[in-house]
C-alpha positions in Angstrom: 0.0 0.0 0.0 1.3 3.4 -1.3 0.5 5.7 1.3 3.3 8.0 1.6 2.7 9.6 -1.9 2.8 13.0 -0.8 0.4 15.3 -3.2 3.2 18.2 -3.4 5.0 15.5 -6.3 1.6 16.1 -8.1 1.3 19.4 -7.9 5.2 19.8 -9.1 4.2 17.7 -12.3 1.1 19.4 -12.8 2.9 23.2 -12.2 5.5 21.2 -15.1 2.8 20.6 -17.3 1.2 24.1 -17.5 4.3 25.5 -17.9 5.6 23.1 -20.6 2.0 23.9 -22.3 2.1 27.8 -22.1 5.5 27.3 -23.6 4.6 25.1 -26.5 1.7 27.6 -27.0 4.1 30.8 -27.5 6.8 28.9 -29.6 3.3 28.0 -32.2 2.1 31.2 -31.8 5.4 32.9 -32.8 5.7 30.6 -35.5 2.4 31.7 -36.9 3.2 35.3 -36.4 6.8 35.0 -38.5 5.3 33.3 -41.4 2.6 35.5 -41.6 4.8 38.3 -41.9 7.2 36.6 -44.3 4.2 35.7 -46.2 3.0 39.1 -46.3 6.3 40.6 -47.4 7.5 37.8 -50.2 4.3 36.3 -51.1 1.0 38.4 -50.9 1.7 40.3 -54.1 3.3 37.7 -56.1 0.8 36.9 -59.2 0.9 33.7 -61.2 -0.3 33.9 -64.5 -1.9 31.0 -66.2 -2.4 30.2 -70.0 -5.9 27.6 -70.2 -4.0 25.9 -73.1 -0.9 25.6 -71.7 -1.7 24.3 -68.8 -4.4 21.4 -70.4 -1.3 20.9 -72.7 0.9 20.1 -69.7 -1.6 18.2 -67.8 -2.6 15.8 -71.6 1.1 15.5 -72.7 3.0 12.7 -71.5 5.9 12.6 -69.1 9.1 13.4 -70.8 12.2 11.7 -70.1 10.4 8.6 -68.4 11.1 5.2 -70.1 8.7 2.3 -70.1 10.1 -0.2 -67.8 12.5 2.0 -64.7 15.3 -0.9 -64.3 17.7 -2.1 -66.1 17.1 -4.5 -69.6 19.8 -6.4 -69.1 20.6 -6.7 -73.2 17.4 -7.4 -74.0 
């Protein structure tokens, strides 16, 4: 029987937790707040244009520089 478990370990581990938690939380939140701003200042006004043929003759054609079989033919 386990009774001299004081509760002040659970308390420390709890008090551990919280702090490990609030910590993780900042560090994500930080995170979003720099690539935000990154995207803001390299991204936002970037523009892609986009030809319809082009891009339904890229997506029909087929894949250049793959062969038929990927290994080796051994002379045949």
């Amino acid at each position: 029987m386990l009774t001299s478990c004081p509760s002040n370990g659970i308390d420390n581990v709890n008090r551990t937790d919280r702090k490990l938690l609030r910590d993780l939380v900042v560090v994500v939140a930080l995170k979003l707040i720099v690539l935000s701003v990154l995207w803001f200042a390299f991204v936002r006004d970037q523009g892609v244009s986009v030809d319809a043929g082009r891009a339904a003759a890229a997506l029909t054609s087929p894949a250049s520089g793959l062969r038929a079989s990927q290994g080796e033919n051994h002379g045949q």
